[in-house]
N, C-alpha and C positions, 0 to 999 in steps of 0.2 A: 504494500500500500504506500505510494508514493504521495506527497506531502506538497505542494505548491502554497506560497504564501505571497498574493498579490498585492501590491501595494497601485490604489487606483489615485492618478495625479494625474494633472495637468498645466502648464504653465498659466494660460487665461484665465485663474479663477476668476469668479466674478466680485470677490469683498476685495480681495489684496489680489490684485491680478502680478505674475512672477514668483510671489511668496516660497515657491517648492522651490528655487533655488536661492532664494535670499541665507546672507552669514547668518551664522550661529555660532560663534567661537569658534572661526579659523574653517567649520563645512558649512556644505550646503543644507537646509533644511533636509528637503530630500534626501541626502547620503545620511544623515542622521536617523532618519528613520525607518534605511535601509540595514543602518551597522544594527541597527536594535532588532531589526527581525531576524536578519540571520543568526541570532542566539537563540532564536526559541527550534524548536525541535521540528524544523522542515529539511526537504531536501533542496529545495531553489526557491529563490525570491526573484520575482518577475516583474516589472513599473508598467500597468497598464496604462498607457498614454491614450494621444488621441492623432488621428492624421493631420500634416502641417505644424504637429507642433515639435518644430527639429530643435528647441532649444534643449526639452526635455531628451528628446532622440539621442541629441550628440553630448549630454553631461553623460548620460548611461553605457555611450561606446568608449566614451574618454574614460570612466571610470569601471568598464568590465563588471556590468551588470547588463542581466539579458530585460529586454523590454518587446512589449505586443503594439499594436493596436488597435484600436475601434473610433467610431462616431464619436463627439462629444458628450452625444446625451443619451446613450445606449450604454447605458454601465454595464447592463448585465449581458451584453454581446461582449464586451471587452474583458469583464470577467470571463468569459465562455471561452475567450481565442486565446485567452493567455493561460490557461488551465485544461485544455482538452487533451491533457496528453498526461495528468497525473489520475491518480483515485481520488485524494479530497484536498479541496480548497479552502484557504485562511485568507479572509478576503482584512487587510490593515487600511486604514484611511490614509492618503500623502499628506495632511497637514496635522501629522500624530508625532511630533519630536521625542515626546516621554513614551513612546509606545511602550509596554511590558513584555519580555518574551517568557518572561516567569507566567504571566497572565494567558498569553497565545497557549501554553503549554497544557496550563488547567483547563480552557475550556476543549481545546484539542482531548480530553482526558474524556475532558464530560462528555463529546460527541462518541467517543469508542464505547461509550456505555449504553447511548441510542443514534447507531449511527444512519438510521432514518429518513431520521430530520434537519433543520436548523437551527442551529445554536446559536447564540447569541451574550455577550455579557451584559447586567444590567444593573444601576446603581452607583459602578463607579464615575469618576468625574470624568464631563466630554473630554475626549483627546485617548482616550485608553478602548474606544469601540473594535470587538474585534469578532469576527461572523466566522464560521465554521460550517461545511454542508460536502456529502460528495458529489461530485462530479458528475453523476448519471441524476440526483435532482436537479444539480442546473444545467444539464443537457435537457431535462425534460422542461425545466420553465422558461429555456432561454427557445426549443420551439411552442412554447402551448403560449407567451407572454407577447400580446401585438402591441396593446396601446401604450405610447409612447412614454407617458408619466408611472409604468407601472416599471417600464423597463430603466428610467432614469433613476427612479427613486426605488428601487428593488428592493434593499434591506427594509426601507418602511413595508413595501407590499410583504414580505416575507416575515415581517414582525404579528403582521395583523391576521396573518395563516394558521391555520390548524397543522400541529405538526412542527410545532416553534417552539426549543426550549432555551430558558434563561439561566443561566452560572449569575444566580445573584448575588451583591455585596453585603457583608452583614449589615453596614450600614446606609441608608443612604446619600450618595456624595455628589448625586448627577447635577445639582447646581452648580458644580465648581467646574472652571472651563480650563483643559489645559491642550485644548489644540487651540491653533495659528490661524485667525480669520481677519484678525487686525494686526494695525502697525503695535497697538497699545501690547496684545498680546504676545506679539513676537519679541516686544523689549521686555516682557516677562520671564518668558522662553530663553532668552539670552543670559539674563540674572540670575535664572537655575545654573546654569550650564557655566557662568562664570563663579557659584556660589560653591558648586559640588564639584568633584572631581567623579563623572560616570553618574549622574545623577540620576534616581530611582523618582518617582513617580509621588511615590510620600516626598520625598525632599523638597516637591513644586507645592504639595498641599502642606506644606509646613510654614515654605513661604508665603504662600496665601494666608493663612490662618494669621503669618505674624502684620497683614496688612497690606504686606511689599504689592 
């Protein structure tokens, strides 16, 4: 059972458009939240991109990482082409710097207990979301799924499904934001990463708590 762990990005977002390559202590967002998925327990980490977008194209040949692509707003096509060739996909967000491969690991655990369905984490704070499912369910929703918004926003459609399960937080923390959608956010992001040496995910909610 081969293990793919995609990380979906784009250069044009549309709050901080470029943000997936802006510094963060010397890398690029994006290579940061590359270095963190390849510790958690996959076989390949893949950038599913989008067509035209060669800035993203050419950081990922420059830096020997393999990347797909798709449409802009067909995630779960771009999902489908960058993962057709493993058993189960670990689908990571591109503007997730603190990603946890401690966390990919646990709900990757949870899914070999019903590997069914979709899994899902839920509770901790934005910036740590991380989706799990095999390969033959999103072959089967990437042809049964036509309308556009159901294919854009798939984790929403896939949350709201029968056959969805949650690795919840004991507590919960989902008010606390620690992915990159703003300028304010990313000089957040920067202050973990110049506070900690390898900073963990509590060290960003520690700094929150004290205010920073």
């Amino acid at each position: 059972m081969r293990v793919c762990a995609v990380i979906t990005s784009r250069y044009g977002s549309t709050r901080l458009p470029g943000k997936a390559l802006m510094n963060i202590e010397g890398k690029p967002l994006l290579q940061r939240v590359v270095e963190r998925t390849r510790q958690a327990m996959v076989d390949n980490v893949i950038v599913a991109t989008t067509f035209g977008d060669y800035r993203i194209q050419d950081f990922c040949k420059d830096n020997h990482i393999q990347y797909s692509l798709g449409e802009t707003d067909d995630i779960l096509g771009r999902l489908y082409w960058a993962s057709k060739e493993y058993s189960i996909l670990v689908r990571v967000w591109g503007d997730c710097p603190l990603v946890s491969p401690e966390l990919i690991n646990m709900v990757l655990y949870e899914y070999t207990k019903r590997p069914d369905g979709y899994w899902a984490n839920t509770g901790w704070p934005v910036g740590l979301n991380i989706a799990v499912m095999g390969t033959d369910l999103l072959t089967e929703k990437h042809r049964e799924l036509a309308t556009p918004q159901d294919r854009e926003w798939f984790h929403k459609y896939m949350m709201d499904c029968d056959g969805t399960y949650n690795l919840a937080n004991y507590e919960d923390q989902s008010g606390m934001n620690l992915s990159v959608n703003t300028l304010e956010d990313l000089e957040f992001i920067r202050k973990v990463y110049r506070t900690y040496d390898n900073p963990t995910w509590e060290n960003a909610v520690e700094l929150l708590m004290q205010g920073s």
